[in-house]
N, C-alpha and C positions, 0 to 999 in steps of 0.2 A: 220474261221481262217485257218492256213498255216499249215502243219507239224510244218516246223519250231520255228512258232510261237507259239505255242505250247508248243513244247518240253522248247523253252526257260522260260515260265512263270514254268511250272514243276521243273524245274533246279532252279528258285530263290526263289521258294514257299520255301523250308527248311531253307535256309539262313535267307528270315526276321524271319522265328518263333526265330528261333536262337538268331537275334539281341533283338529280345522282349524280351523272357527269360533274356538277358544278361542284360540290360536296367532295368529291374524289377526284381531285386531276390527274393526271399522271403525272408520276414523280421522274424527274430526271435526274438522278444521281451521278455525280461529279465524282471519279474515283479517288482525284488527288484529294480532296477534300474526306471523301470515305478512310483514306489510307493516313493521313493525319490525323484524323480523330483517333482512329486507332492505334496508333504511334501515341498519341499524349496519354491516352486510355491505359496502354502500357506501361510509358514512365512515370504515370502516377501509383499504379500497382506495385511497379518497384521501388519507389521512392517510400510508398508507404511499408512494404519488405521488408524493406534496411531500415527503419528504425524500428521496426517489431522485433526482429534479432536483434539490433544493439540494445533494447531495453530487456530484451528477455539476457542478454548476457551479461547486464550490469546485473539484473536480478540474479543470477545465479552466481555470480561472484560475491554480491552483497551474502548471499545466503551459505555459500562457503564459508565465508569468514567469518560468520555469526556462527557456525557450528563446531567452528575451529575455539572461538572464545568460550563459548558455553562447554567444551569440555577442559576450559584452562581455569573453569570459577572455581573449582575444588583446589587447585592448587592455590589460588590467590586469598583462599579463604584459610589456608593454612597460611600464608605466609603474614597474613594480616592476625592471625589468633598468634603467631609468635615471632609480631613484632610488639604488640600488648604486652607481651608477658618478657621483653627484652630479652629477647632470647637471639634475633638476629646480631650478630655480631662476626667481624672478618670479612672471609672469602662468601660467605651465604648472605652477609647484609648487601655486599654489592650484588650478587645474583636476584637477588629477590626486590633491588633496586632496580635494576635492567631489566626484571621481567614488567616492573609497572611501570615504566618506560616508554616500554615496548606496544603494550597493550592500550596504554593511553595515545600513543602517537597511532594506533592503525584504529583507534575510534571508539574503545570501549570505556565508558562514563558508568562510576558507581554514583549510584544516588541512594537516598533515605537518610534522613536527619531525625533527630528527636523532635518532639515539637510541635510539624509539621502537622498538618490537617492528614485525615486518613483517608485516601484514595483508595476503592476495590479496582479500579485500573490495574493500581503499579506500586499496590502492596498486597502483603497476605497475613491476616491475622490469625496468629497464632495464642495470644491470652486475649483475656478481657476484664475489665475493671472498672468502675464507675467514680465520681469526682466531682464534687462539687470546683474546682478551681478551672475546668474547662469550659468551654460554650459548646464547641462543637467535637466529635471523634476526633480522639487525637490519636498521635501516633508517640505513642510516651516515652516508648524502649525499641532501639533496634537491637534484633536479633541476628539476624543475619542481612546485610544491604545486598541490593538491587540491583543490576548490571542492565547496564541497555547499550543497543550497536546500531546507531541510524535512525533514532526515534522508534528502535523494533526491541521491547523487554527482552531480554535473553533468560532473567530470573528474576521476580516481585520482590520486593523489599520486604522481610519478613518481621513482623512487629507486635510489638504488646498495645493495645489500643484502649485506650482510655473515654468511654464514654461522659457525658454531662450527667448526674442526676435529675430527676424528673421532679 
C-alpha cells in the first residue's frame, strides 16, 4: 500500500471504534425492574391459564350434555310419534311431559317447520319433488325434526324438499 493509503485507514480506525462504543453502550440493568417485568410476565401467563381451562371446561361440559341429548332423541322421537297417534294417556302422558320439560329447560330446541326455506345447514333431505307453487327449495314435509344444544345441531331436520320448476 501507499503512504497515503495508509495514513487514511489510520485516520478512520478511531472513528468506527467510536461509532461502535456509541451504537452499543453498556447496558446497566436494574434488577428490581428485571424482577418485575418478570413478575407481570408471569401473571399474565396465568391469568391467560385460567381462562384457557375455564373455557376448555365450559366446552367439555357443553359437550357432555350435548351427548347426553343426542342419545335421549330416540326416545323423544317415540314419545312424540305416540303422542300423534294419542296414545299418551295417564301415568306415561305425565312422564313423557317431564321428560320435555326437562330437556327444554337444560337447552335443547327442536326446530324444522313445514314451509320453511331448505337449508343444507340444518336440514337433510331425504325426497324430492318439484312445484310450480314454490320460488325457492322448500322444505314441504318434515319427517323427522331437528334438535340443537347451544346453536350446535345435535341431529338435521329431516325433510321432503320441494324444488320450483324450471
Amino acid at each position: 500500500m501507499s503512504e497515503t493509503t495508509e495514513e487514511v485507514v489510520e485516520e478512520t480506525t478511531p472513528v468506527v471504534e467510536e461509532v461502535v462504543e456509541e451504537a452499543a453502550p453498556v447496558l446497566e440493568t436494574d434488577p428490581v425492574a428485571a424482577l418485575t417485568a418478570d413478575l407481570q410476565r408471569l401473571q399474565a401467563e396465568y391469568a391467560n391459564y385460567r381462562k384457557r381451562v375455564e373455557r376448555d371446561r365450559t366446552l367439555a361440559h357443553e359437550l357432555a350434555i350435548g351427548s347426553v341429548l343426542t342419545e335421549l332423541l330416540a326416545i323423544l322421537d317415540d314419545v312424540d310419534r305416540a303422542s300423534e297417534h294419542n296414545e299418551l294417556t295417564g301415568g306415561f302422558k305425565a312422564v313423557a311431559d317431564q321428560l320435555t320439560a326437562i330437556t327444554n329447560r337444560i337447552g335443547l330446541e327442536k326446530y324444522g317447520t313445514e314451509g320453511e326455506a331448505f337449508d343444507p345447514q340444518i336440514h337433510e333431505a331425504l325426497l324430492h319433488d318439484t312445484s310450480s307453487e314454490v320460488s325457492v327449495p322448500t322444505a314441504s314435509k318434515i319427517l323427522q325434526p331437528g334438535y340443537k344444544f347451544k346453536e350446535r345441531i345435535l341431529r338435521p331436520a329431516r325433510v321432503a324438499v320441494t324444488d320450483p320448476e324450471n
